[in-house]
C-alpha positions in Angstrom: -13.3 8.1 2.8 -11.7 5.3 5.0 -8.0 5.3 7.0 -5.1 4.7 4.4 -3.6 1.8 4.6 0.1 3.3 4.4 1.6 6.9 4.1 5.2 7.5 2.7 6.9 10.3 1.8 8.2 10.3 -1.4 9.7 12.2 -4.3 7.3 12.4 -7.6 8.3 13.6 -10.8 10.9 15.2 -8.9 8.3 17.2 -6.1 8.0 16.1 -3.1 4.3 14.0 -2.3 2.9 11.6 -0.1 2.4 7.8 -1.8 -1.6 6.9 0.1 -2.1 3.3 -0.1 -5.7 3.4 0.3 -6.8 0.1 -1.2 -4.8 -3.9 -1.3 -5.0 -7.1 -1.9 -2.6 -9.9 -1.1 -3.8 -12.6 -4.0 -3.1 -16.3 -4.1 -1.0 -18.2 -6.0 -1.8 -20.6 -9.0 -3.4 -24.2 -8.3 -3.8 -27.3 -10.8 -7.0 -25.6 -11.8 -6.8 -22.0 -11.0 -4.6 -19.4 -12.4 -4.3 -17.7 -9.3 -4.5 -13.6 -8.7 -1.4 -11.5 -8.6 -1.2 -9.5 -5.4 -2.7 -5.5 -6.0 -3.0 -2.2 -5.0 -4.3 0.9 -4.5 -2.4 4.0 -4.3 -2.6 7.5 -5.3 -0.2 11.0 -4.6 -0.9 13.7 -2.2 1.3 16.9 -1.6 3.0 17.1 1.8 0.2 18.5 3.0 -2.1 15.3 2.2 -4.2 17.3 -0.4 -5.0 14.7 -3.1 -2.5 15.7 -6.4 -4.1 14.1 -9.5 -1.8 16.5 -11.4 1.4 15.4 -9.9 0.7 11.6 -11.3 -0.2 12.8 -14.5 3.5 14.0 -14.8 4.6 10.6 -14.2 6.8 8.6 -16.5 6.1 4.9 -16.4 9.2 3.8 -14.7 8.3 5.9 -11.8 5.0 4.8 -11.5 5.9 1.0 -11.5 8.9 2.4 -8.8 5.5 3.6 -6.6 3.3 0.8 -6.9 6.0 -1.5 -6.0 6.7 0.5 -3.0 3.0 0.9 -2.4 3.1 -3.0 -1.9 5.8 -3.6 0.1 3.8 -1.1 2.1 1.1 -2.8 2.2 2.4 -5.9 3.2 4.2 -4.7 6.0 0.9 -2.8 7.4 -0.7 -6.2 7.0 1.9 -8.3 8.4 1.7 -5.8 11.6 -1.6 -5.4 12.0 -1.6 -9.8 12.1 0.9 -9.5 14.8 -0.9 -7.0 17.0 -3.8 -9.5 16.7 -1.7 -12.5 17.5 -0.5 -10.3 20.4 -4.3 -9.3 21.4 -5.2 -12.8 21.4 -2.5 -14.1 23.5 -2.6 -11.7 26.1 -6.3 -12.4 26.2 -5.8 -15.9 26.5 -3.2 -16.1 29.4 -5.1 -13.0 31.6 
């Protein structure tokens, strides 16, 4: 199993879990000739403990679980918009050594 992506505590069906972002992709938009790819992810619920709780999402109601991939995105992004700038930052500092 590989590194998460993102952790967050959160609040499930009214329990508190961990949100795992384990998987994402950013898409592209639409071109003249291409529809494009909406932006995706990965994600699944874990107890506080980090134990993997497939019965926790099954008590989800479908607001909550548009509420969790939304915020598993926004996650996401920002672990990928970091993770650029640490390698911006690498190569920079390699540059001027």
């Amino acid at each position: 199993m590989s590194e998460p992506i993102a952790t967050i505590e959160t609040r499930a069906a009214g329990v508190p879990a961990l949100l795992v972002v384990t998987g994402f992709s950013a898409g592209y938009a639409p071109t003249y000739d291409d529809p494009g790819v909406d932006p995706s992810v990965e994600w699944h619920l874990a107890d506080r403990r980090g134990r993997p709780a497939p019965w926790l999402e099954r008590k989800l109601a479908p607001r909550e679980v548009a509420e969790l991939e939304s915020a598993a995105l926004d996650a996401a992004f920002n672990a990928r918009s970091e993770a650029d700038d640490d390698a911006r930052i690498a190569r920079y500092e390699e540059a001027h050594a």
